[in-house]
Structure formats: C-alpha cells, structure tokens
C-alpha positions in Angstrom: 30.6 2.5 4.1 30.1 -0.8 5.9 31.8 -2.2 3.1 35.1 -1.0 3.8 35.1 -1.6 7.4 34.2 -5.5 6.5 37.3 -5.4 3.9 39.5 -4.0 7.2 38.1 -6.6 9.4 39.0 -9.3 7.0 42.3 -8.2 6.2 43.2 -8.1 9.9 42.0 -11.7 10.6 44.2 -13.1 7.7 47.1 -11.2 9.2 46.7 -12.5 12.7 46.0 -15.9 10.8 49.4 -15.9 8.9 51.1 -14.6 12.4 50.1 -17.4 14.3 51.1 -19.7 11.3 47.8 -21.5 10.6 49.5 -23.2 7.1 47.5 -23.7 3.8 44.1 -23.0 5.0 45.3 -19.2 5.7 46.1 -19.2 1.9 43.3 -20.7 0.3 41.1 -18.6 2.5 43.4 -15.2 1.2 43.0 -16.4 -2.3 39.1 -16.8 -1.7 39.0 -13.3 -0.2 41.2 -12.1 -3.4 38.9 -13.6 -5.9 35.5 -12.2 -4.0 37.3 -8.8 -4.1 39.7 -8.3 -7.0 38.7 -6.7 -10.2 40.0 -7.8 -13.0 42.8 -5.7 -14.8 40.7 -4.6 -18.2 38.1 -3.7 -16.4 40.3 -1.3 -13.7 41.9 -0.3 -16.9 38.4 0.6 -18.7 37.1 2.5 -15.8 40.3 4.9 -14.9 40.5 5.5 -18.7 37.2 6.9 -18.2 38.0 8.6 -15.5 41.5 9.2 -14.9 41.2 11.6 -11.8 39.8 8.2 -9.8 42.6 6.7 -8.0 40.3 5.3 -5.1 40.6 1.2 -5.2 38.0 -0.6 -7.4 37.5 -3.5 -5.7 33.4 -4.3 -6.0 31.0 -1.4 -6.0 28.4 -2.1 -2.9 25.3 -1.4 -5.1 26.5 -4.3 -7.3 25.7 -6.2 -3.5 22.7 -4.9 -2.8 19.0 -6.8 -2.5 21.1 -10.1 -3.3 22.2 -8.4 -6.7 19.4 -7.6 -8.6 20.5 -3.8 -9.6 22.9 -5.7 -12.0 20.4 -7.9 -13.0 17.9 -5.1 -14.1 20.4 -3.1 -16.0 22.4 -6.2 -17.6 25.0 -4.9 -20.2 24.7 -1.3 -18.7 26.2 -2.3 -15.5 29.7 -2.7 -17.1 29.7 0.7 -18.5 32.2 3.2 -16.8 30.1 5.9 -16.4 27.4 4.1 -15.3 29.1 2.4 -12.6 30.1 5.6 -11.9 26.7 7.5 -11.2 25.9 4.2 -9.2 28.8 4.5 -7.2 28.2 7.9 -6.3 24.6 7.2 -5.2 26.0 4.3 -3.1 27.2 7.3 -1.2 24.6 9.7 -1.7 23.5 10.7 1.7 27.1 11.5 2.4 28.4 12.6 -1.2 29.3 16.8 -1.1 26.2 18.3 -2.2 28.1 20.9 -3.4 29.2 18.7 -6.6 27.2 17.9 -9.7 26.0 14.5 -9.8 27.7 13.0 -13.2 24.7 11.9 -15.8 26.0 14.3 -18.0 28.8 12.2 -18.2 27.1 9.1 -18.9 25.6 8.9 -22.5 23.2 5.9 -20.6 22.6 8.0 -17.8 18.4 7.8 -18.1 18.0 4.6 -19.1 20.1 3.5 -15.9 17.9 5.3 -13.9 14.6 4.3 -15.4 15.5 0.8 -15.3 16.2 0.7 -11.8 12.8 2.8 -11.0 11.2 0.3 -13.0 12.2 -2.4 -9.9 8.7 -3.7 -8.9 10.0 -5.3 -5.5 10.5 -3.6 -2.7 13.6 -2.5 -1.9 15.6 -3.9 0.9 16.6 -1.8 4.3 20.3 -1.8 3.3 19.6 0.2 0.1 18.1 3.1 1.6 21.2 5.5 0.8 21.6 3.8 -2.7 17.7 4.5 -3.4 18.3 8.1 -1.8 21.3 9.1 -4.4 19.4 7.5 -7.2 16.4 10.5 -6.4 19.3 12.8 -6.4 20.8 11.7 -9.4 17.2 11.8 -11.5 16.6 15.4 -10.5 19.9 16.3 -12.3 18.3 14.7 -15.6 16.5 17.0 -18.3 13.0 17.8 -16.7 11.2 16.2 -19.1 13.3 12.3 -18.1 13.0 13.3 -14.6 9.7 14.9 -13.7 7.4 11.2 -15.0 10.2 9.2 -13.1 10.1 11.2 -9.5 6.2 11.5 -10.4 6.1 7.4 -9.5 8.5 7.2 -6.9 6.4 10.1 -4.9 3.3 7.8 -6.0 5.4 4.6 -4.5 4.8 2.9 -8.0 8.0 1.7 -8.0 9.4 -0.9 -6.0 12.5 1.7 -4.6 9.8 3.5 -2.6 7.0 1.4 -2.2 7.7 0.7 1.2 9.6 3.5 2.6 7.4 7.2 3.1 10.5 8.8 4.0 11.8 8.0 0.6 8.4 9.1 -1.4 9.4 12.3 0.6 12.5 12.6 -0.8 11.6 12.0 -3.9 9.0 15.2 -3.3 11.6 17.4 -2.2 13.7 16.5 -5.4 10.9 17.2 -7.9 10.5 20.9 -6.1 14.3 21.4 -7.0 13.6 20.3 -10.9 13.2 23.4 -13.4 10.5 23.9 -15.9 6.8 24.3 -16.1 6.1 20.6 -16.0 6.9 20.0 -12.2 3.7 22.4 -10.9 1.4 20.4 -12.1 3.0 17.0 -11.0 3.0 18.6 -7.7 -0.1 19.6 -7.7 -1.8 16.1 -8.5 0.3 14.7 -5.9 -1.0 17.4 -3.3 -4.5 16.2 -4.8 -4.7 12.4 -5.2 -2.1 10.9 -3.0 -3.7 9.0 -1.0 -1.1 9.8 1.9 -1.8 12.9 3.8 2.2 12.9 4.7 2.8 12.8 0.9 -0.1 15.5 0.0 1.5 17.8 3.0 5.0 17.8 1.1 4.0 17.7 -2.2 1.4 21.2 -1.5 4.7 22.8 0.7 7.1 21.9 -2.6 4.1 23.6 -4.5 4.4 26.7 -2.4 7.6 27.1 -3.3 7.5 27.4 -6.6 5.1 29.7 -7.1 4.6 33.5 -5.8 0.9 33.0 -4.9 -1.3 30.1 -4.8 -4.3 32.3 -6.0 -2.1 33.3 -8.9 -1.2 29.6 -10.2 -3.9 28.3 -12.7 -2.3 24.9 -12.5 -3.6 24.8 -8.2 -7.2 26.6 -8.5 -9.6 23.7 -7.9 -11.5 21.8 -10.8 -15.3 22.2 -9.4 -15.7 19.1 -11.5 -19.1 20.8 -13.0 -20.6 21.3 -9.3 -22.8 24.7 -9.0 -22.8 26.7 -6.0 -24.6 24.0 -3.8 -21.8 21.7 -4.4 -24.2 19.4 -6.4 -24.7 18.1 -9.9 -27.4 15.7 -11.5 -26.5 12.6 -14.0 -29.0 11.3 -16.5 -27.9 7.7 -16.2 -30.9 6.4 -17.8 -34.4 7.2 -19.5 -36.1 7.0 -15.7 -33.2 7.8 -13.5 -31.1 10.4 -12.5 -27.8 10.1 -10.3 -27.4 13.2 -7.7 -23.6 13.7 -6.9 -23.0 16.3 -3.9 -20.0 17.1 -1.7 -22.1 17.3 1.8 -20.6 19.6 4.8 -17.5 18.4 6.1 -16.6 16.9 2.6 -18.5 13.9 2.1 -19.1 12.8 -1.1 -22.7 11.5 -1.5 -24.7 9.9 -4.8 -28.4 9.3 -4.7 -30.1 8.1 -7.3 -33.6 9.0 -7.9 -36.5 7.6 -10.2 -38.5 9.4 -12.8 -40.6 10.4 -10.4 -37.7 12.2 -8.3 -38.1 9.6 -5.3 -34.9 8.8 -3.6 -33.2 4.7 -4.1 -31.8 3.1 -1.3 -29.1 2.1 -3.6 -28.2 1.9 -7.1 -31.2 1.0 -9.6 -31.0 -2.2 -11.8 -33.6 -1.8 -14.3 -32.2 -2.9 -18.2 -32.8 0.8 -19.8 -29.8 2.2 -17.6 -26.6 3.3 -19.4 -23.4 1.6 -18.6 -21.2 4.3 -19.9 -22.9 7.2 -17.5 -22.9 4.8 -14.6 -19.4 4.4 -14.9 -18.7 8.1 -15.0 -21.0 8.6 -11.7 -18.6 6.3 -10.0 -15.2 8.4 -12.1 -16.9 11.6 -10.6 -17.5 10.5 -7.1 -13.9 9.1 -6.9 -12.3 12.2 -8.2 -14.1 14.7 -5.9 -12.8 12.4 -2.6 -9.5 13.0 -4.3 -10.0 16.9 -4.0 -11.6 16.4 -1.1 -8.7 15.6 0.5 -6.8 18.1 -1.2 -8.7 20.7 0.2 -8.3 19.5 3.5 -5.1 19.3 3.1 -4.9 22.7 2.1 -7.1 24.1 4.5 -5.0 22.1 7.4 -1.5 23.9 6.3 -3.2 27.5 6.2 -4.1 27.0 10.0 -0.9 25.5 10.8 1.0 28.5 9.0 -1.5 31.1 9.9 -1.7 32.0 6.4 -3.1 35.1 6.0 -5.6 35.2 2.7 -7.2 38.2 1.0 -10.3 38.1 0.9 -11.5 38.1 -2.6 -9.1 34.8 -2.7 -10.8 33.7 0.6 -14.2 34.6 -1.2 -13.1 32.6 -5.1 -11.2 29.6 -3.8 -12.0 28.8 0.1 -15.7 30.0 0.7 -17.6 30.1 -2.5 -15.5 27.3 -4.1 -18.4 23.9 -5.0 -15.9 21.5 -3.5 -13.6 23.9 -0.7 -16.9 25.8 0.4 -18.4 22.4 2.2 -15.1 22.1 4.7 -14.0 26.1 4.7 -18.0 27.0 6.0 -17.4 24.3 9.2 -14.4 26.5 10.3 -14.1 29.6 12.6 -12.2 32.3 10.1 -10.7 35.1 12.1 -10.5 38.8 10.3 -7.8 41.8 11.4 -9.7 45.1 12.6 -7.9 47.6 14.6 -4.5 45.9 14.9 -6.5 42.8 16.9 -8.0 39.3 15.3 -12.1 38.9 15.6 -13.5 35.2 14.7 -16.6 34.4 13.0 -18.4 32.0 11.2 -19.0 32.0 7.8 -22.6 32.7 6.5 -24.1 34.2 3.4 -25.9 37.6 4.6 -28.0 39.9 1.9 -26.1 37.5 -1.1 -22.8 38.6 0.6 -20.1 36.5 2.9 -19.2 37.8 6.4 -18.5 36.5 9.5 -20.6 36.3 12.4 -19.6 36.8 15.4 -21.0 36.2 19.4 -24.0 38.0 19.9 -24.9 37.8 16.1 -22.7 40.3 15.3 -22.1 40.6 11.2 -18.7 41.0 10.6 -18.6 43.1 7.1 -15.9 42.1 5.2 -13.8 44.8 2.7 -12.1 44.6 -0.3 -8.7 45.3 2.2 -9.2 42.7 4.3 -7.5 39.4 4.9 -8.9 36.9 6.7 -7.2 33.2 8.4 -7.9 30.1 9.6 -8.7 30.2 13.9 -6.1 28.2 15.2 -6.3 25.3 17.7 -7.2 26.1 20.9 -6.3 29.8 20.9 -10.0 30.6 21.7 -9.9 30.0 25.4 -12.6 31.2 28.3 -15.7 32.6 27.7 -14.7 32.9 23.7 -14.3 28.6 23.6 -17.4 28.3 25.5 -19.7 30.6 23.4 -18.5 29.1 20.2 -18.4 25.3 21.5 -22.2 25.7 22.2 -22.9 28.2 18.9 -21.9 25.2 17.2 -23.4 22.7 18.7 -26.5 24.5 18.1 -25.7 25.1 14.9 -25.3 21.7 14.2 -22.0 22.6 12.7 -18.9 19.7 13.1 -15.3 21.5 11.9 -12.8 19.1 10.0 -10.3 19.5 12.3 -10.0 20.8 16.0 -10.2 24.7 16.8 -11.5 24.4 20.1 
C-alpha cells in the first residue's frame, strides 16, 4: 500500500506549500499532481456501475504502475474493463486481501484471458510486483480446473516471466495447484515432483501430491514408469545393424549408456559408422534424459520418507522402493529399519533365497512378513558401536548411500 502513503506524503507537502505561500508554482505543481492522479469522470462512473458497493477512491490502480507499465500493455483493451480492473486490483492486494473472500473471476466474463495474458509475460518480473504476481496465483486457482491447472503448471515450471526469477513464487504457485479440484492436478503434480529440475520445487510439488491422495501406493498416476528397464535396471537399444546401445541406472542413480559393437565389445564413446539409425540414436539420448528426470524423483522421494519417518508396508516397500528398475539402484544404498517387538532393527537390503530381507550386524537375516513395515534409518540416529559397525560394513561393502545416515 506504498501507494497511498506516497499520495499522503504529497498532499502534505502541497499543504505546507500553500501555507507558506509559495505562489503559482504551488498550483501548477497541484494541478500536475491532479492530472497524474485523477480519473476521469466516465470511467469512475463505469466502474461503480459495475460495482456499486465500491466506494473506495479510484484514483490509479498500482498494478497499472508496475514494471514501468507493461501489465497494461500486455492486456491492451482488457485493461479498461471494470471487472477486470477489478480482479487486478484485488491481486494488487493479494498477500493482504481476507482469504476468507472469493476472489471475483466469476465476475469477470474476461477473467482467463486476463490471466493468461499476464502469465504469458516472458520478462522477468520486477521486485515491486511480488504481491501483484502472488494474487494473480490466487486468482487462477479460483478459475475452472481445466484454465487453471496448464497455467499454474508453467508458473511452477518458471516458464513464465512472473516466476522466472523468484522460487518462492514457483512455490506458491505449487501450493495453489494442490488447492485446485479435479483429477487433472495429480498428474501435473506429479511431473513436477519428477522433472523439475529444482529439488525445492520437486520437495513441494511431491508434499502437494501427498495431499491429495490417501496413499501414494494406491495412486496409479505416482507409481514409477520403469521406462522398459528389467530387474537389473538395464535395457539394450539396437541402434544400428552392428551396434547396440546399453542404457542402465547404476547404484546410487547414475544413468550410464555404453555402446557396444557386433561383437559385444565396449566403445569409448558413441560409434560413427554410416549404417547407424538416426531415429534410435535420438531415442537413446530421450531415454537417458528421462530416467535422470526420475532419478531425481526418486531421490526426492526417498529423501521425504527419511525426513518424515514414513513408515511403508512392506509389499509397497518390496513393489515400488526395493524391487523397482529405477528406485531399487538408490533404495539398496540405504540402511532400512524394520519394527520387531515394539523396538526398530536396521539392515541392509539384499536378495536372500530370491527373497528381500535385511541384514543385520553379525550377518543376521532379518525375515521380513507380510505385517511388517519397514522406514528409511534416519541421520545420525545410529550412534556408538551401531555407527561404527555399519560405517565399516559399508565401506566394505563398497556401498556409498545417497544421502547421509551416519
């Protein structure tokens, strides 16, 4: 509301100005002021006929000030529609507008257009716009899903120029596609959690996710592609008549192509000769850029399980964590901890007689059962001769976790 405070400030210095009788500079500067601020009579009338419970002065709406202008500029005509100046008005205000009170797009037949055309804005938007861009993400989750899902979807992304500098707004503009109804916002959120390439961003969009839905194990729209990966996380390309591409998410989750000649021997890079095929070199690269994406999905994932000490069942632990072609490579570097007897044992994960258990000091097989549920070791909660015998059983083991437990 600096606006105001500047229209106080001004009002007091031509007051003092006419009080010490300064003479026709004091006027001309009044009448300068009057024309910067006025609004002209038809166009007061047009807007209280549109809404005649506004009595507040019209004067010139800050958003019409903001980045030098161009919000008018990118709506042209539409900015001298009532109702349209009246959402913008409203999201001038919107970190301090009464949540409690519907936005008003219902009341603006030009209510999505407005809004796509100012998501549209390819610069970045200035620091003084931050609560105009903040009621503008308000004011599209109160649009039809099907307007507002596509148009949060690229402010989340930072596509648009509103959010392309600002995380904390690509945040918000999370949080409002959680609050949108409908089956299509699950699936936005999910690719979000998958493919931004912002762990801050992937962290809110998989919490929005959690929201929505009862169970993660229970929400086709979350259950990891395995992007044609069999259970050693690996697949084989023909790219050629003599070569072969080998795509494989390594432990840890690093995504590794080798290509290999007819005779299965191993490139140092990619091969050259004339009788390769374009189109299934192209898709090698596709495939190895979408499994980094769900690589860091599944870290992501993985990450908010320890942090919320998530307890999973097993046969979910089994399906999506363990067994899973592109989870399996990160959830196999971790210590997993299972309930027995009212206290927490850890163990390492490891394929025993075709079946998963844990194993723990001592080589002690930890059978799991159908009633079991099982969760990520937390940081540092193994302490004393526990840290010490698992900081050298890995070691040994040549195992490196993704993140710190010890």
């Amino acid at each position: 509301m600096a606006w105001w405070r500047g229209r106080r400030r001004r009002r007091a210095e031509r007051e003092a100005a006419q009080g010490s009788g300064t003479g026709p500079d004091t006027d001309a500067d009044t009448d300068a002021d009057a024309d910067r601020t006025a609004t002209p009579a038809s166009e007061v009338d047009a807007r209280q006929a549109a809404d005649p419970d506004r009595n507040e002065p019209i004067a010139f709406a800050p958003w019409r000030e903001l980045d030098g202008g161009v919000y008018v500029l990118l709506l042209g005509s539409l900015a001298a529609d009532p109702g349209v100046d009246r959402i913008l008005d409203r999201c001038a205000q919107g970190a301090t507008w009464p949540h409690r009170e519907r936005w008003p797009v219902d009341e603006a037949p030009e209510a999505s257009e407005t809004l796509r055309r100012l998501v549209a804005k390819e610069d970045p938007a200035g620091p003084e716009a931050g609560v105009f861009v903040g009621g503008i993400i308000n004011a599209l989750a109160s649009l039809p899903p099907a307007d507002a899902v596509p148009h949060l979807v690229r402010l989340a992304d930072q596509k648009s120029g509103l959010t392309a500098g600002s995380v904390p707004a690509a945040r918000a503009a999370i949080r409002a596609l959680g609050m949108v109804s409908g089956e299509l916002v699950p699936p936005a959120l999910h690719r979000l959690a998958s493919e931004s390439p912002r762990a801050v961003l992937r962290k809110a969009a998989y919490t929005e996710l959690k929201r929505r839905l009862r169970t993660l194990s229970d929400a086709p729209e979350w259950t990891a592609d395995a992007f044609g990966l069999d259970a050693d996380s690996r697949t084989r390309i023909t790219v050629g008549r003599d070569h072969t591409a080998e795509v494989e998410v390594r432990p840890g989750g690093r995504v590794q192509v080798v290509y290999r000649d007819a005779t299965g021997r191993a490139l140092a890079g990619k091969p050259t000769a004339a009788t390769l095929d374009p189109a299934a070199m192209s898709s090698v690269a596709d495939l190895a850029n979408n499994l980094r994406r769900a690589v860091r999905a599944a870290k992501t994932r993985l990450a908010t399980a320890q942090q919320e000490g998530r307890e999973i069942p097993v046969t979910d632990w089994e399906e999506h964590y363990i067994a899973h072609p592109i989870m399996g490579p990160l959830a196999r570097t971790l210590l997993w901890e299972v309930r027995r007897d009212q206290e927490w044992r850890a163990g390492l994960p490891r394929l025993v007689e075709a079946r998963w258990s844990l194993v723990a000091p001592g080589r002690v097989r930890l059978v799991l059962g159908d009633g079991d549920v099982l969760r990520v070791v937390a940081p540092f909660s193994l302490t004393g001769p526990d840290a010490k015998h698992w900081s050298k059983a890995l070691g040994r083991a040549k195992v490196h976790p993704v993140f710190p437990q010890i």
